[in-house]
mmCIF file of the C-alpha atoms, coordinates in Angstrom:
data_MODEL
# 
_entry.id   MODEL 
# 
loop_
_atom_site.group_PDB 
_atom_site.id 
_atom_site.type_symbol 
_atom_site.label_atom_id 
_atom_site.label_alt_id 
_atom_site.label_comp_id 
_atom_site.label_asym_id 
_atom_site.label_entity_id 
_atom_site.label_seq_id 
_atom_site.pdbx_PDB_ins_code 
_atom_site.Cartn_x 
_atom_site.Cartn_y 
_atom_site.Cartn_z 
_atom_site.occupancy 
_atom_site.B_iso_or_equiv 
_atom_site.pdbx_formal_charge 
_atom_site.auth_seq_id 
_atom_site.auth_comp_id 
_atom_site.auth_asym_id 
_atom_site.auth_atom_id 
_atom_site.pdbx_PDB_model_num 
ATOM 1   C CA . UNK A 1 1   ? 131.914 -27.355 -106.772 1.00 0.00 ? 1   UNK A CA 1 
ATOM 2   C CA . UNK A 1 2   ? 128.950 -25.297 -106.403 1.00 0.00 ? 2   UNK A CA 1 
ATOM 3   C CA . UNK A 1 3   ? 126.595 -28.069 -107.546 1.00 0.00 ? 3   UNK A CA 1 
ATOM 4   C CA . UNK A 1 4   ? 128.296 -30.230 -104.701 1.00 0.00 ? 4   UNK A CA 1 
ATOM 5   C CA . UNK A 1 5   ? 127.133 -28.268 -101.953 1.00 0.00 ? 5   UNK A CA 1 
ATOM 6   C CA . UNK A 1 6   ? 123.507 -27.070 -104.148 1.00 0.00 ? 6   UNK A CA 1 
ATOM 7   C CA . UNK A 1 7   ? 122.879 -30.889 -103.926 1.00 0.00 ? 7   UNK A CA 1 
ATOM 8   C CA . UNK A 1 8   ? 123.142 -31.797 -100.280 1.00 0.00 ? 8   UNK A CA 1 
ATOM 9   C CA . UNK A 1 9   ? 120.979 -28.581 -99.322  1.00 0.00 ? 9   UNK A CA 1 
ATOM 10  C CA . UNK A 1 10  ? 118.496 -29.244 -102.226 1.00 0.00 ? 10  UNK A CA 1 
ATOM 11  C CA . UNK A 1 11  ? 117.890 -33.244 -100.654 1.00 0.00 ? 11  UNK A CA 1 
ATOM 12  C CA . UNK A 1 12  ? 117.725 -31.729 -96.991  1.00 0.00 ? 12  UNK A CA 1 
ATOM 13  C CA . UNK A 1 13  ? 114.482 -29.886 -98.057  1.00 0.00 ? 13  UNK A CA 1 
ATOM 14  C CA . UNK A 1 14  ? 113.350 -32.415 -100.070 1.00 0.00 ? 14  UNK A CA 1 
ATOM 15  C CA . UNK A 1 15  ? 113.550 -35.024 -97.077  1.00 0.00 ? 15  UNK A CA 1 
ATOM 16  C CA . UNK A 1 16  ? 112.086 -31.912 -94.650  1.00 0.00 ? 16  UNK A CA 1 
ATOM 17  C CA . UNK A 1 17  ? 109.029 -31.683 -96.987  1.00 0.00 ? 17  UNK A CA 1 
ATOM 18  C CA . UNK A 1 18  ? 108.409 -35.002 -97.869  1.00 0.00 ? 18  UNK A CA 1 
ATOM 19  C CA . UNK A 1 19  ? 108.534 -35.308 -93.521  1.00 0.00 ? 19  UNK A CA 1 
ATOM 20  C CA . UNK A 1 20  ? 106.099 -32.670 -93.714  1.00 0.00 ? 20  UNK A CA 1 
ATOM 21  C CA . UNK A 1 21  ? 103.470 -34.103 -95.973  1.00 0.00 ? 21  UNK A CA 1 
ATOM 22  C CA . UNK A 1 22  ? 103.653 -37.682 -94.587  1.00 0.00 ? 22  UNK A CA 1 
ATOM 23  C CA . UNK A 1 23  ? 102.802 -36.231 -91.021  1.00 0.00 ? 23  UNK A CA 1 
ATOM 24  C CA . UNK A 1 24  ? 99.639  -37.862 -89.473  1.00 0.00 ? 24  UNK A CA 1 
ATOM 25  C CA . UNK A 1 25  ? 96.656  -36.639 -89.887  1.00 0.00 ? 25  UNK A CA 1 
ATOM 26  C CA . UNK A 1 26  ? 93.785  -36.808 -87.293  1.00 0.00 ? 26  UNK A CA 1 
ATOM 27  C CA . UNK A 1 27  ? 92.942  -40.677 -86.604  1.00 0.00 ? 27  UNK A CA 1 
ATOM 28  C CA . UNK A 1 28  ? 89.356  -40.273 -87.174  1.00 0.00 ? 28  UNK A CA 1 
ATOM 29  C CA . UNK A 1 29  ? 88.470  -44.155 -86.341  1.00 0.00 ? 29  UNK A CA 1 
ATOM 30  C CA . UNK A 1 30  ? 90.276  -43.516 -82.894  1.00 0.00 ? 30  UNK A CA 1 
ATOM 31  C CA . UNK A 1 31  ? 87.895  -40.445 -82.669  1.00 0.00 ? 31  UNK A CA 1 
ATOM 32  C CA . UNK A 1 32  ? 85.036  -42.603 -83.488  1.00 0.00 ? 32  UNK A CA 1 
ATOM 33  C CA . UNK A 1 33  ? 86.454  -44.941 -80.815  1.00 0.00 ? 33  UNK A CA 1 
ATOM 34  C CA . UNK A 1 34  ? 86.495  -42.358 -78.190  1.00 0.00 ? 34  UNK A CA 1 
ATOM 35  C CA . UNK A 1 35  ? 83.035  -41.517 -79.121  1.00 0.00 ? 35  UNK A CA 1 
ATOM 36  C CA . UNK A 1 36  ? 81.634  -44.592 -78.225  1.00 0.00 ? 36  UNK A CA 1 
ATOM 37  C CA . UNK A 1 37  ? 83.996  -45.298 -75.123  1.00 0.00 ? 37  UNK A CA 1 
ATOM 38  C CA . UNK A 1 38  ? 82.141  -41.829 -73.758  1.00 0.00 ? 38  UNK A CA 1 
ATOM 39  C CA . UNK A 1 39  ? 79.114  -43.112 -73.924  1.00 0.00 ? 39  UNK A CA 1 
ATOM 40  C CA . UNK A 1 40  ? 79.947  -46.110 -72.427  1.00 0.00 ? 40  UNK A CA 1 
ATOM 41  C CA . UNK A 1 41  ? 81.161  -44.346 -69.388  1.00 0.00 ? 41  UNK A CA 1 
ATOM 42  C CA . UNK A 1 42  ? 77.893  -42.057 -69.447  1.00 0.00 ? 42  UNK A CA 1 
ATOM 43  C CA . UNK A 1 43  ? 80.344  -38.925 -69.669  1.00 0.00 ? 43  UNK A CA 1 
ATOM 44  C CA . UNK A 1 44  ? 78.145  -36.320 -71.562  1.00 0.00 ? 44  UNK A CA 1 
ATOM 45  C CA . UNK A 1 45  ? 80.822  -33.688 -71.255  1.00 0.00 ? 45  UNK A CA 1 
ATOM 46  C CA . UNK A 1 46  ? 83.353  -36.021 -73.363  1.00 0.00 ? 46  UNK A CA 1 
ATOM 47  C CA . UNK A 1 47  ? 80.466  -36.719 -75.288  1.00 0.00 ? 47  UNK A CA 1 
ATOM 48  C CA . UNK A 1 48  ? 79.263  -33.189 -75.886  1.00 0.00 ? 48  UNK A CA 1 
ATOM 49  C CA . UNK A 1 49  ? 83.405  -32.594 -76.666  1.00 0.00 ? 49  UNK A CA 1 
ATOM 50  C CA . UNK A 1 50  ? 83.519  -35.365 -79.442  1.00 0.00 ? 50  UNK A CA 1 
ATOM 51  C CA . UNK A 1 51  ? 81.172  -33.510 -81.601  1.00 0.00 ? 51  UNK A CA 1 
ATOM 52  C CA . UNK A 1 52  ? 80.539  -30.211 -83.826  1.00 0.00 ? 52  UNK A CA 1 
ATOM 53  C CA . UNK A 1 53  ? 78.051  -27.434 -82.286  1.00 0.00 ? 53  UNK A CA 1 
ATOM 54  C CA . UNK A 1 54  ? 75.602  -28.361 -85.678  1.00 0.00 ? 54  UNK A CA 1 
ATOM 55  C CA . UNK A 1 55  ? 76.001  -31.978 -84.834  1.00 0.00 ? 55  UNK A CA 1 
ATOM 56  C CA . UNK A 1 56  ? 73.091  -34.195 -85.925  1.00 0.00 ? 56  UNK A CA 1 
ATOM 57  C CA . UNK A 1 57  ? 72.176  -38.163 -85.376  1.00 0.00 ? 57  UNK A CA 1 
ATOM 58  C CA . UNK A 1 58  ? 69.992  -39.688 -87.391  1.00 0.00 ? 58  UNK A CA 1 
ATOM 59  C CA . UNK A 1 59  ? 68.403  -43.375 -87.239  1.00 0.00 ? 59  UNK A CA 1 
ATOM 60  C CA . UNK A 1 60  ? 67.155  -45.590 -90.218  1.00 0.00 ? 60  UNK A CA 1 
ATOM 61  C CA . UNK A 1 61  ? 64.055  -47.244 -89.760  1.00 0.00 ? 61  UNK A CA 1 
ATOM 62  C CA . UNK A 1 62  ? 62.592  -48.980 -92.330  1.00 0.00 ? 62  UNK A CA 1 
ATOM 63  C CA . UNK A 1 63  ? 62.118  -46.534 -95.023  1.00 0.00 ? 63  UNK A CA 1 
ATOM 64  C CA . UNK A 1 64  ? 62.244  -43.692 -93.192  1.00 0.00 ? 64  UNK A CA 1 
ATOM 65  C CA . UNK A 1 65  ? 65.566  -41.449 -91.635  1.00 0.00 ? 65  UNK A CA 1 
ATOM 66  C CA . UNK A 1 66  ? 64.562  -39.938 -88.412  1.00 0.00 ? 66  UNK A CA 1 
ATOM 67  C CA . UNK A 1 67  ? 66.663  -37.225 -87.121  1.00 0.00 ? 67  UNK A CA 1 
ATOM 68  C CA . UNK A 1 68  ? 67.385  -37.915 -83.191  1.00 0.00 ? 68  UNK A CA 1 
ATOM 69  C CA . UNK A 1 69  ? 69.205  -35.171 -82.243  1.00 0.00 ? 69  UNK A CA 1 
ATOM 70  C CA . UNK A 1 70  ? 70.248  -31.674 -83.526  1.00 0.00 ? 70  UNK A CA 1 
ATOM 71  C CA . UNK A 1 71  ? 72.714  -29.907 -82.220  1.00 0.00 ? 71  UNK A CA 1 
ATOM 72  C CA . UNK A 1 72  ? 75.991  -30.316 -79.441  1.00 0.00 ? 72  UNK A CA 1 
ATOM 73  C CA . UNK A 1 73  ? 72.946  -28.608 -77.100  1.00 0.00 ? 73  UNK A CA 1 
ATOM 74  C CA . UNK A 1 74  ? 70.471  -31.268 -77.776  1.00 0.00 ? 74  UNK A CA 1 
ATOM 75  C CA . UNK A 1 75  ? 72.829  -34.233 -77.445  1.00 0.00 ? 75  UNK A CA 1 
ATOM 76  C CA . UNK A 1 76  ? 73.723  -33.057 -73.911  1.00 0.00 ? 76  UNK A CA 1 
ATOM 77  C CA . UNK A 1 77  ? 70.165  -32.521 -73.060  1.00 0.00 ? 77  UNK A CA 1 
ATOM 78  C CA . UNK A 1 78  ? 68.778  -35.512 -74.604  1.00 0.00 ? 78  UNK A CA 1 
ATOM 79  C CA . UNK A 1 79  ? 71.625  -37.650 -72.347  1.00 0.00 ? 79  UNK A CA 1 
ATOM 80  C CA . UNK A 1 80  ? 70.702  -36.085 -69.248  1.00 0.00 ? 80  UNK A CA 1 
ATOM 81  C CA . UNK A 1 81  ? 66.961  -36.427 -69.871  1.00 0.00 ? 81  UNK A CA 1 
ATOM 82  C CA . UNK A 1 82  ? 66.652  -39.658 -71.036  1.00 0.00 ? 82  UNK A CA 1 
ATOM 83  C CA . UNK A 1 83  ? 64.149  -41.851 -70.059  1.00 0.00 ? 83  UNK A CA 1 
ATOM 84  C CA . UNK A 1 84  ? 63.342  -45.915 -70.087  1.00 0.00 ? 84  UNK A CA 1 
ATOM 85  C CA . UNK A 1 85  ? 66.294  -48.654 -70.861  1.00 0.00 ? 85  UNK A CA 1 
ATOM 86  C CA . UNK A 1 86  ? 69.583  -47.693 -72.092  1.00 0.00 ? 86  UNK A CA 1 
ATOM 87  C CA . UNK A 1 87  ? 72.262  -50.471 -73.512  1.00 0.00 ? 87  UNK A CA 1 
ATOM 88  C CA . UNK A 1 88  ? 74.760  -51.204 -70.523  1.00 0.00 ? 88  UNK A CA 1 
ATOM 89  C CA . UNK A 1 89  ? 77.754  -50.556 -73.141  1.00 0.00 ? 89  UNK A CA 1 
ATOM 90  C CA . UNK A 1 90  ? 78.604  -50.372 -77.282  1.00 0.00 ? 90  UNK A CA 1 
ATOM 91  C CA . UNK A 1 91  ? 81.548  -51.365 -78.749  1.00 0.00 ? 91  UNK A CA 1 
ATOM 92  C CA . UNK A 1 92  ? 82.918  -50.592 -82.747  1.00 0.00 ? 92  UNK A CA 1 
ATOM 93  C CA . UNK A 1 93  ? 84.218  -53.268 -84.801  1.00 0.00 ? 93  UNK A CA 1 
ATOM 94  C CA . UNK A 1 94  ? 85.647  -52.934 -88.507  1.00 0.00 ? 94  UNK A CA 1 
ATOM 95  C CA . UNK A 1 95  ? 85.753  -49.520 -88.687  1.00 0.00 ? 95  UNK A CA 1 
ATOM 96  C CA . UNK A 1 96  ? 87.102  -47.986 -92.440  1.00 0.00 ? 96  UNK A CA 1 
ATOM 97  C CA . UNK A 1 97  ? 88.018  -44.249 -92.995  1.00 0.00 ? 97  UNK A CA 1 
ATOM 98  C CA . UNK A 1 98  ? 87.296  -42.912 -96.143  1.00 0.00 ? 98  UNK A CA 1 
ATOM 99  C CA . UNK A 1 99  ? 88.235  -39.453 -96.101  1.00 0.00 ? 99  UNK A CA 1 
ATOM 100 C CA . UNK A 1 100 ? 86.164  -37.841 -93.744  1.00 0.00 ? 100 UNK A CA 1 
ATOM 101 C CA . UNK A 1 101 ? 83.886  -40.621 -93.013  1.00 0.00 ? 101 UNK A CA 1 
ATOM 102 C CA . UNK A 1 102 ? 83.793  -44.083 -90.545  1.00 0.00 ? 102 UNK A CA 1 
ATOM 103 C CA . UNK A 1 103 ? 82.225  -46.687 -91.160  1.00 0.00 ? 103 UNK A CA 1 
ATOM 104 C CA . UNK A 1 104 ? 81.615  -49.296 -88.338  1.00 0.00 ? 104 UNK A CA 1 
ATOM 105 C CA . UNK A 1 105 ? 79.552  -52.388 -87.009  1.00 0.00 ? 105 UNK A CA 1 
ATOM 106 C CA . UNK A 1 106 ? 77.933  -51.097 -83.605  1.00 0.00 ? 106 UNK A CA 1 
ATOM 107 C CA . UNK A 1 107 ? 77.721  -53.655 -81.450  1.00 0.00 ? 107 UNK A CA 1 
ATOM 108 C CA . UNK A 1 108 ? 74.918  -52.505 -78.127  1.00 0.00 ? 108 UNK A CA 1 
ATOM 109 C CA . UNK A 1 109 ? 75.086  -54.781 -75.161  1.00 0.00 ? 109 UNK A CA 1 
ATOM 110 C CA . UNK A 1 110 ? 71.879  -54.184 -73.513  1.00 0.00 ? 110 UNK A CA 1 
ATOM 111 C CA . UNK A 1 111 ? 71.273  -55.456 -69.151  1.00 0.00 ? 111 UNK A CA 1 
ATOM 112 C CA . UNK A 1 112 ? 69.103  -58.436 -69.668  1.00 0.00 ? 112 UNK A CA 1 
ATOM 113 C CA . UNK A 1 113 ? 71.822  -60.296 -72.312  1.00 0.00 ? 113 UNK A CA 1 
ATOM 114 C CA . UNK A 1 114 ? 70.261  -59.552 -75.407  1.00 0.00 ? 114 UNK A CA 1 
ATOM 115 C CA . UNK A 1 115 ? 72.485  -57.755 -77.770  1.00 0.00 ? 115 UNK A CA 1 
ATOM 116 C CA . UNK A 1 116 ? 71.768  -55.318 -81.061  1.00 0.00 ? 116 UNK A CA 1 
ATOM 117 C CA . UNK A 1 117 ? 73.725  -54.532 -84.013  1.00 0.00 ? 117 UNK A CA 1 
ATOM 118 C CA . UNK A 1 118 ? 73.820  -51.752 -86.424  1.00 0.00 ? 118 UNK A CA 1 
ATOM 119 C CA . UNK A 1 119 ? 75.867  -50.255 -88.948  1.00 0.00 ? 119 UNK A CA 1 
ATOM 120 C CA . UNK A 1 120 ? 76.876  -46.624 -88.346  1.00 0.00 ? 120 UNK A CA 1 
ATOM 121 C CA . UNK A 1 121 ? 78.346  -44.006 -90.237  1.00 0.00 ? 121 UNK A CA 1 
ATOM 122 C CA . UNK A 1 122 ? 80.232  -40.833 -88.735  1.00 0.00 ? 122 UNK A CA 1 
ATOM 123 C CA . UNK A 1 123 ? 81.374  -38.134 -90.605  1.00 0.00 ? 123 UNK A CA 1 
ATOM 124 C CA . UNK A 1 124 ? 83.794  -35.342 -89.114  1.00 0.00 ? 124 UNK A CA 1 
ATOM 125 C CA . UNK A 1 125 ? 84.628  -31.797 -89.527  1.00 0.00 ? 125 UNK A CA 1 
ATOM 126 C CA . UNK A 1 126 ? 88.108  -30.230 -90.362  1.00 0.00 ? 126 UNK A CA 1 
ATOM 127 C CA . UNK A 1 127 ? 88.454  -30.034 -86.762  1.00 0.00 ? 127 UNK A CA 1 
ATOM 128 C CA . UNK A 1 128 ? 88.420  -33.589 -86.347  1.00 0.00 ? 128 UNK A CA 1 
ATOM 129 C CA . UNK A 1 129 ? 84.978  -33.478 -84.550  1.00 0.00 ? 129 UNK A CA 1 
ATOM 130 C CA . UNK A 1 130 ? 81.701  -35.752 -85.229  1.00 0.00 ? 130 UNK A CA 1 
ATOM 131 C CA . UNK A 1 131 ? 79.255  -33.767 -87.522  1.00 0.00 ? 131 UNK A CA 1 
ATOM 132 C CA . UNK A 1 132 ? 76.699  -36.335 -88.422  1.00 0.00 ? 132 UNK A CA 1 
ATOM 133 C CA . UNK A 1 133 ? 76.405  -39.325 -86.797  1.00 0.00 ? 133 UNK A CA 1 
ATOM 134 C CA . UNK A 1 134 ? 73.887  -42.212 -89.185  1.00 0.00 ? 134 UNK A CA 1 
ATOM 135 C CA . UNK A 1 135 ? 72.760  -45.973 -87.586  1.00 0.00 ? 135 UNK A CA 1 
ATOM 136 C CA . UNK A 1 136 ? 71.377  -48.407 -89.854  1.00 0.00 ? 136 UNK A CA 1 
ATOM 137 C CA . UNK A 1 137 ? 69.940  -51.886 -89.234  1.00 0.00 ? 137 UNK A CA 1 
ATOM 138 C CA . UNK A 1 138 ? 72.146  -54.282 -89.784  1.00 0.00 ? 138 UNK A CA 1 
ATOM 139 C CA . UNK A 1 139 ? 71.225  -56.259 -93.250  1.00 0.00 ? 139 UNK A CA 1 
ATOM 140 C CA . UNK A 1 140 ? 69.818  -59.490 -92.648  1.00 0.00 ? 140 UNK A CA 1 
ATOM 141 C CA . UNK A 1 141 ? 71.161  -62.670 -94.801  1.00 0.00 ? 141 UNK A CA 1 
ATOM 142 C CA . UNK A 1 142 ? 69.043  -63.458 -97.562  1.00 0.00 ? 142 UNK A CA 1 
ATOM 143 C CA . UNK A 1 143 ? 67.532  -66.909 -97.080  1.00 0.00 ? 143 UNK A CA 1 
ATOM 144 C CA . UNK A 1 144 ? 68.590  -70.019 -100.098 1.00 0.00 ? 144 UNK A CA 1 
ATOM 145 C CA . UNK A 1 145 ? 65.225  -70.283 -101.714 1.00 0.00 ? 145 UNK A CA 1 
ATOM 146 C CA . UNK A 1 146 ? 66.831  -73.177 -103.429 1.00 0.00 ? 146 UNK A CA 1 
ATOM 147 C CA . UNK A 1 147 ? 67.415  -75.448 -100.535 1.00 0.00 ? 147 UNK A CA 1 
# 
């Protein structure tokens, strides 16, 4: 009798902590998303919100990796500074998580028609916020020799 009512009681924790484990976690592509959607509506405060006080962006250019901006302080000063054409919008597209890291193609959308692609790389905190933030040209096809 007593491992009749043990059993019941045992499974309810079991399902409890199994509903425990398999809660979500923080949907770091959506936070990626957000990101971008920010800067699209020139909001520096959501902006500024989205990432870590030691935040840094850094752009690949040819060879070299040139840090943009360091720190949640410089990111807000460096958007209400800037200077000279800025892309009209930006837009994500097949974004992967792995662990704390996003992967995207940035597609920028720029006044005159033209657009620009890059791949970028985000990588969060515990807290769910952007700590680095990487852009990288986007490969171009290698060209059939053979034809």
């Amino acid at each position: 009798m007593r491992v009749c009512t043990l059993f019941p009681s045992t499974l309810g924790l079991l399902v409890l902590a199994s509903n425990a484990a398999a809660m979500p976690q923080i949907d770091l592509e959506r936070r990626a998303q957000v990101f971008v959607e920010a800067f699209n509506r020139q909001d520096v405060v959501a902006l500024c919100d989205a990432v870590s006080e030691d935040f840094r962006w850094l752009e690949a250019t040819g060879e070299m990796i040139e840090l943009q901006v360091s720190g949640r302080e410089a990111l807000r000063d460096w958007c209400l500074q800037r200077k000279g054409p800025a892309a009209q919008r930006a837009t994500l597209s097949d974004a992967e998580c792995d662990g704390r890291f996003v992967s995207a193609k940035e597609t920028l959308y720029w006044a005159d028609g033209l657009t620009e692609q890059r791949n970028c790389v985000f990588e969060f905190n515990a807290e769910g916020l952007i700590r680095r933030a990487w852009r990288f040209p986007v490969a171009q096809p290698q060209l059939d020799r053979a034809a």
